[in-house]
Residue, then its C-alpha position, 0 to 999 in steps of 0.5 A: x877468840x871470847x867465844x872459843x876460850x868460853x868453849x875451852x872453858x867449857x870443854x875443861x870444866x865438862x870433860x867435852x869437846x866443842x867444835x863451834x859456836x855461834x855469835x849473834x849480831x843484834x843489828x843485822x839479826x844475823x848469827x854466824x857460825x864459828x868453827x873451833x880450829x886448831x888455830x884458833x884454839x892455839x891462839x886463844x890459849x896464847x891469849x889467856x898465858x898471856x893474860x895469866x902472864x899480865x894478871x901475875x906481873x900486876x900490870x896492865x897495859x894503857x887502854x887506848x881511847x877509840x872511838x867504839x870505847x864509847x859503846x863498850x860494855x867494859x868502859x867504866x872498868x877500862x877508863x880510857x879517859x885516864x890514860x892521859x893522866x898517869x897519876x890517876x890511871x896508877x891509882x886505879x890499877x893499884x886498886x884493881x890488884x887490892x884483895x878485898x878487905x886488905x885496907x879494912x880493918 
């Protein structure tokens, strides 16, 4: 779904049209072809309402601590460390919806 909305960005911003892409898998040394179906389209679309919906409401959805959160590249901004502590995890997601410069004087 990351690759398809990228093509879908790409196709918004370029006025083309992209039928697939191609996701490399560093430990295999593997790429494998991905084709742009129409349900795959639909259901990146929905995601991104849906994200649009979640961004709008200014809440987030507790992360969840797995064990592959360890490896993920978003880990530091996801911390699910600290979804066991409520108080911490509002304060991060009330900085997260802070425009820049709205406490600076």
């Amino acid at each position: 779904m990351q690759l398809c909305a990228q093509a879908l960005c790409l196709e918004e911003m370029l006025g083309i049209h992209v039928p697939g892409g191609a996701v490399f898998h560093v430990k295999s040394k593997r790429r494998r072809d991905v084709a742009f179906t129409p349900e795959l389209r639909a259901k990146t679309e929905h995601a991104a309402r849906r994200l649009h919906e979640l961004v709008a409401s200014g809440l987030t959805p507790p992360p969840v601590l797995r064990p592959r959160c360890r490896g993920c590249s978003l880990h530091e901004f996801c911390l699910p460390e600290l979804l066991p502590d409520q108080s911490r995890l509002r304060a991060y997601q009330r900085e997260l919806y802070q425009a820049r410069g709205e406490n600076e004087e």
